[in-house]
TORKOL-4160 file (C-alpha; in steps of 0.2 Angstrom, whole numbers, padded with zeros to 4 digits, m for minus):
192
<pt num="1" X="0095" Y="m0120" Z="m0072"/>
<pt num="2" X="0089" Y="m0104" Z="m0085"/>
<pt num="3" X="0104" Y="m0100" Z="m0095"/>
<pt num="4" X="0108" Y="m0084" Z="m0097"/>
<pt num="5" X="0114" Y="m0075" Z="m0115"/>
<pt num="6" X="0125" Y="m0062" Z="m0115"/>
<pt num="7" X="0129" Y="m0060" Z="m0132"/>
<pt num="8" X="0117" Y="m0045" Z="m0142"/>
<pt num="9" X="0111" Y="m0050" Z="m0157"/>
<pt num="10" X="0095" Y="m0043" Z="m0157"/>
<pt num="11" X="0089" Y="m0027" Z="m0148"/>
<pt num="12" X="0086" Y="m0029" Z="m0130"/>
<pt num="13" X="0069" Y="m0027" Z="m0130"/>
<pt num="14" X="0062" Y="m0041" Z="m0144"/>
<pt num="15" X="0076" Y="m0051" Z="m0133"/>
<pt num="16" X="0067" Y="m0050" Z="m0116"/>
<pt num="17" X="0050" Y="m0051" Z="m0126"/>
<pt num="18" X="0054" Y="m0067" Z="m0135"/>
<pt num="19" X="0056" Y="m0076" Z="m0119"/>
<pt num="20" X="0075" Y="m0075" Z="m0117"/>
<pt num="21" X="0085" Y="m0073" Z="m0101"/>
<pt num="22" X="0093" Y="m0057" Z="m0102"/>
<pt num="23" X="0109" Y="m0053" Z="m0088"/>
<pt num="24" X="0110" Y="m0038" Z="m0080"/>
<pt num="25" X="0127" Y="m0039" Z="m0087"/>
<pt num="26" X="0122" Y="m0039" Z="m0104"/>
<pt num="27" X="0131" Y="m0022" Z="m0113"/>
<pt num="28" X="0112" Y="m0017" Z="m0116"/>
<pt num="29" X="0104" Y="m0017" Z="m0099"/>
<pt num="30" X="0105" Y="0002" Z="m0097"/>
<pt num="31" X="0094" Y="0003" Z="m0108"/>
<pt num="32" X="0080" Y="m0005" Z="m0100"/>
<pt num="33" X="0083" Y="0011" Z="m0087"/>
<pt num="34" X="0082" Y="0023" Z="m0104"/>
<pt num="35" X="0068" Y="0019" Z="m0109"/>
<pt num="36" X="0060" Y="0017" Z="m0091"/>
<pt num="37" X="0062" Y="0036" Z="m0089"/>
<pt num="38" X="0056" Y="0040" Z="m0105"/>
<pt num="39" X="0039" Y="0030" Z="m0099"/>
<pt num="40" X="0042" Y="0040" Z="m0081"/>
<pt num="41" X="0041" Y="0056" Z="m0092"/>
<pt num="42" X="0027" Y="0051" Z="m0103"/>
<pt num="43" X="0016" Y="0046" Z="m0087"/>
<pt num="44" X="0018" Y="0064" Z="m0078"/>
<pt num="45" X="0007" Y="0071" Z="m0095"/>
<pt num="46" X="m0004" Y="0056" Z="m0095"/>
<pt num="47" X="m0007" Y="0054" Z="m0077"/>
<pt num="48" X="m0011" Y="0077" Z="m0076"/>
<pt num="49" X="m0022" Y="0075" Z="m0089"/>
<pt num="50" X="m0039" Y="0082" Z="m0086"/>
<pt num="51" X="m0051" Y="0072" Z="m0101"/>
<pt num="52" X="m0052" Y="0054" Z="m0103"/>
<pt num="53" X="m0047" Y="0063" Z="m0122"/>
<pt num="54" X="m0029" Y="0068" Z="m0116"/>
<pt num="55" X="m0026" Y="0053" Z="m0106"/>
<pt num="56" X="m0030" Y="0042" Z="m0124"/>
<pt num="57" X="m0020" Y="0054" Z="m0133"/>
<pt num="58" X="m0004" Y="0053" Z="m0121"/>
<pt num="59" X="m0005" Y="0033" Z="m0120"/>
<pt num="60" X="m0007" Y="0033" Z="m0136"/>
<pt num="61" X="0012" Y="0041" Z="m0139"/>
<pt num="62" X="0020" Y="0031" Z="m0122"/>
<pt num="63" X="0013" Y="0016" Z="m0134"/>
<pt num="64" X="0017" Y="0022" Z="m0151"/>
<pt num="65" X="0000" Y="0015" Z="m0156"/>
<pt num="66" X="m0017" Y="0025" Z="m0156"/>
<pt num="67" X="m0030" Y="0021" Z="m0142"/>
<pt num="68" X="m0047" Y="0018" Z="m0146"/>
<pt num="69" X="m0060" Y="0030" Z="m0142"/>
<pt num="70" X="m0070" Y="0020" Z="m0136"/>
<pt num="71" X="m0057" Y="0016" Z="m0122"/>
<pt num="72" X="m0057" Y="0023" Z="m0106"/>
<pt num="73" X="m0042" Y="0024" Z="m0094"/>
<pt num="74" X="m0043" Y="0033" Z="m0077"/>
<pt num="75" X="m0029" Y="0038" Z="m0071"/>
<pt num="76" X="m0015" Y="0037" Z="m0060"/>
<pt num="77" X="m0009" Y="0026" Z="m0072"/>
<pt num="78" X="0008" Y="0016" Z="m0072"/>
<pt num="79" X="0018" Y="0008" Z="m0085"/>
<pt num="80" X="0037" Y="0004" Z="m0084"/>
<pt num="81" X="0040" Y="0003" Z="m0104"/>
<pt num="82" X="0023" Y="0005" Z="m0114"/>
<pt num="83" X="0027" Y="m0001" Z="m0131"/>
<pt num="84" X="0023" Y="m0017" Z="m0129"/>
<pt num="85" X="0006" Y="m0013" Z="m0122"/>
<pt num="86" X="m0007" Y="m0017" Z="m0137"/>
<pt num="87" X="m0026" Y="m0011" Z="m0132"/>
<pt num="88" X="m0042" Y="m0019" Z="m0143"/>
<pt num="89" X="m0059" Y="m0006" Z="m0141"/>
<pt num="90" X="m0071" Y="m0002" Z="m0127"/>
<pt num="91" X="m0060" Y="m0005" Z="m0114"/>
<pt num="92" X="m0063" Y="0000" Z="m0097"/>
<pt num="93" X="m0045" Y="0003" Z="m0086"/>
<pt num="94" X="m0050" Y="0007" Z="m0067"/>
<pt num="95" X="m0038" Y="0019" Z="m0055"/>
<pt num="96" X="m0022" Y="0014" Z="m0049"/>
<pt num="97" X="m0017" Y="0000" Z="m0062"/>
<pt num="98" X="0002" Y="m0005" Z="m0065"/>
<pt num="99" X="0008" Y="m0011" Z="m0079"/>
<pt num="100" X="0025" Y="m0020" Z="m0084"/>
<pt num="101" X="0024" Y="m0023" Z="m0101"/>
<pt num="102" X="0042" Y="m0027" Z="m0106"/>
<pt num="103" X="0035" Y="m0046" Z="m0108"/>
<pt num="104" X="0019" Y="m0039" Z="m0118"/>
<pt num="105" X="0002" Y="m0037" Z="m0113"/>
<pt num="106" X="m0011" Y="m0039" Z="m0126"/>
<pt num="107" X="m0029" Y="m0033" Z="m0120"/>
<pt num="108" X="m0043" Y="m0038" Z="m0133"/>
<pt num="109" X="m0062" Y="m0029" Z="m0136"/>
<pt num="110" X="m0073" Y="m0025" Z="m0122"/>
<pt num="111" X="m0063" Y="m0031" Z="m0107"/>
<pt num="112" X="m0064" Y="m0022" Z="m0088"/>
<pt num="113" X="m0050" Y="m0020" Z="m0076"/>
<pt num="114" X="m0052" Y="m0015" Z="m0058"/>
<pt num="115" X="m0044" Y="m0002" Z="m0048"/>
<pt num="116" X="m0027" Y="m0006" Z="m0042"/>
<pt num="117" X="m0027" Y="m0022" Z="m0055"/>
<pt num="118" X="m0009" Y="m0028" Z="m0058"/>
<pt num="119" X="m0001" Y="m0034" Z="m0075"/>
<pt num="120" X="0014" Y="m0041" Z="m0073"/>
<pt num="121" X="0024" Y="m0048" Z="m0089"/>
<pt num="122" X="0042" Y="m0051" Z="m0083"/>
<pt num="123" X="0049" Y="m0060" Z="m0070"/>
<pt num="124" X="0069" Y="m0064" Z="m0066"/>
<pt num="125" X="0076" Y="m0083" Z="m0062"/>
<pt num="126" X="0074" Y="m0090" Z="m0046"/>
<pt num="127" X="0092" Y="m0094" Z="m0046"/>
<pt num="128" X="0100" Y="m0082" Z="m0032"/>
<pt num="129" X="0117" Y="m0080" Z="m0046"/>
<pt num="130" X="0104" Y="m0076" Z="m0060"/>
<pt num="131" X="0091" Y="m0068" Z="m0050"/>
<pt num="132" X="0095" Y="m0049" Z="m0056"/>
<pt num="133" X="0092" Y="m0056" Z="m0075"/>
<pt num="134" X="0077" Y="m0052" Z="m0083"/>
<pt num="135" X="0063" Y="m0064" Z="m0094"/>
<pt num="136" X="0046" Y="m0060" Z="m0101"/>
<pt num="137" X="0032" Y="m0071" Z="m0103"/>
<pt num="138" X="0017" Y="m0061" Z="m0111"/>
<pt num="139" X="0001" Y="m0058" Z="m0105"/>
<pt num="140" X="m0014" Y="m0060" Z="m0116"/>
<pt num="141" X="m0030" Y="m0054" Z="m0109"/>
<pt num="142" X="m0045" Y="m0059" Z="m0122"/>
<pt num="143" X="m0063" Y="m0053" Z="m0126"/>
<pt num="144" X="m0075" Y="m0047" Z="m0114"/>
<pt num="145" X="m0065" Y="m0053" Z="m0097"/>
<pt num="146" X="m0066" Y="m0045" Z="m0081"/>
<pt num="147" X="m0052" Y="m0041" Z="m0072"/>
<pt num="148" X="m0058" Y="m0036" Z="m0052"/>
<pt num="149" X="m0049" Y="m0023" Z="m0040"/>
<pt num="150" X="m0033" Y="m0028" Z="m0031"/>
<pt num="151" X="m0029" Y="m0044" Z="m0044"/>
<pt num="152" X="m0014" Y="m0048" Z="m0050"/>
<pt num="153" X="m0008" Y="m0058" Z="m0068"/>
<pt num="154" X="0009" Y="m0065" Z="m0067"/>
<pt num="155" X="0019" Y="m0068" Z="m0081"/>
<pt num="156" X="0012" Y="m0079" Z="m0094"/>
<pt num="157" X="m0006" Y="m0080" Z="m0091"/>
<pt num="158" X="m0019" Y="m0081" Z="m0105"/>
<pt num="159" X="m0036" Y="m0075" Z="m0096"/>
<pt num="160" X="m0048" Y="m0084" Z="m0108"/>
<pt num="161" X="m0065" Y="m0073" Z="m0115"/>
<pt num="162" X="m0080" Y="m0069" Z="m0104"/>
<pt num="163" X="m0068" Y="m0075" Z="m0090"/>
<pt num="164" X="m0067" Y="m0068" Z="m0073"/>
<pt num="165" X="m0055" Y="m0065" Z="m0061"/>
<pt num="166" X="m0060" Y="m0059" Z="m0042"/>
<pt num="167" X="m0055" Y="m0045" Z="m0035"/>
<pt num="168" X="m0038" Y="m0052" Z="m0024"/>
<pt num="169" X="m0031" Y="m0066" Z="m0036"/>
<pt num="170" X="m0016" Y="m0071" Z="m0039"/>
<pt num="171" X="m0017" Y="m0078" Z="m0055"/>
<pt num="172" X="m0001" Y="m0089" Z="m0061"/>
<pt num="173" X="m0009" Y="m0099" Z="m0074"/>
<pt num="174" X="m0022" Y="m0097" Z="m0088"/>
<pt num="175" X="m0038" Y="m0094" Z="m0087"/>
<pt num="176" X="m0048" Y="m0105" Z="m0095"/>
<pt num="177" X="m0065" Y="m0095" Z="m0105"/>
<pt num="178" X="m0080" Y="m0095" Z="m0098"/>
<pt num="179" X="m0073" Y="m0098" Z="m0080"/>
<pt num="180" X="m0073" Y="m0088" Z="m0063"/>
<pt num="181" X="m0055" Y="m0089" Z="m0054"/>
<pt num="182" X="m0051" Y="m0083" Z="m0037"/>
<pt num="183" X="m0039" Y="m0085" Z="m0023"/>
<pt num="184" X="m0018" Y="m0084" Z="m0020"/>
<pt num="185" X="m0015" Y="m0096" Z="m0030"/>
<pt num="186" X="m0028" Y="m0092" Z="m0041"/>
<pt num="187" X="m0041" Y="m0108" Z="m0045"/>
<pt num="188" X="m0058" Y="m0109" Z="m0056"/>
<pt num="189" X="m0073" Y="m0106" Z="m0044"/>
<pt num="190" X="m0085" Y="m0110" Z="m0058"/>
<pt num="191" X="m0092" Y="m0108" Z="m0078"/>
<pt num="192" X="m0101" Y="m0097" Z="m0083"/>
């Protein structure tokens, strides 16, 4: 059984980024919903943009960090929190990706995500009495992976470099480099 902590010694956000379970009870939990519409807001700019220049500069203040320009993002585009998005160089971000990113998604150099690609860095217990708790588990996509339409990366995973994942998967644990992966639960098909 997960155990939950409801006392609030650290901002809310480094809490549920560090792994901790964190209660909807917690004195804090309203501001997950803050800083939820503050992303809202921020993706109505990003997502009317009209250059692949805009949309780097708009993600670029949802993040607090500059994208590259040699990244390109097309939009819509969804995010529930955006600061703990961190994006390498030339990396290519297809339509209709979601992101929650309260966990932390970290996307090295010269990776490739397909349309409607799903990144998903929290989770909540399985406990039905802790269930409305939140926990993140970061996702750590690295160099030159490829990331097809309709995937999906559960909470935790490392997708190793050069590694590819088919448009579909369910990925639930790592990936290891060098390796195709495919399926619901994701499983390595072959190296490359």
């Amino acid at each position: 059984m997960s155990k939950l902590n409801t006392e609030n010694k650290q901002d809310i956000f480094d809490r549920i980024k560090s792994g901790e379970v964190v209660s909807y009870t917690d004195p804090d939990f309203y501001k997950l919903a803050l800083q939820s519409e503050r992303a809202i807001g921020s993706l109505v700019g990003l997502n009317a943009s009209k250059t692949l220049d805009d949309i780097r500069k708009n993600l670029s203040e949802l993040t607090e960090s500059k994208v590259d320009d040699t990244t390109t993002i097309y939009t819509p585009f969804s995010i529930n929190y955006g600061k703990n998005l961190k994006l390498g160089k030339n990396i290519f971000i297809n339509q209709n990706c979601q992101m929650l990113d309260l966990g932390g998604i970290t996307i090295e150099d010269d990776v490739m995500i397909g349309p409607r690609v799903n990144l998903l860095s929290e989770t909540h217990p399985v406990e039905p009495e802790q269930r409305e708790a939140l926990i993140g588990k970061p996702i750590h996509i690295k160099r030159h992976a490829w990331i097809g339409a309709g995937a999906t990366i559960l909470p935790g995973v490392t997708v190793g470099e050069h590694a590819v994942v088919a448009a579909g998967a369910v990925v639930s644990k790592d990936v290891p480099n060098r390796t195709v992966v495919g399926g619901v639960p994701a499983k390595v098909i072959k190296t490359i």
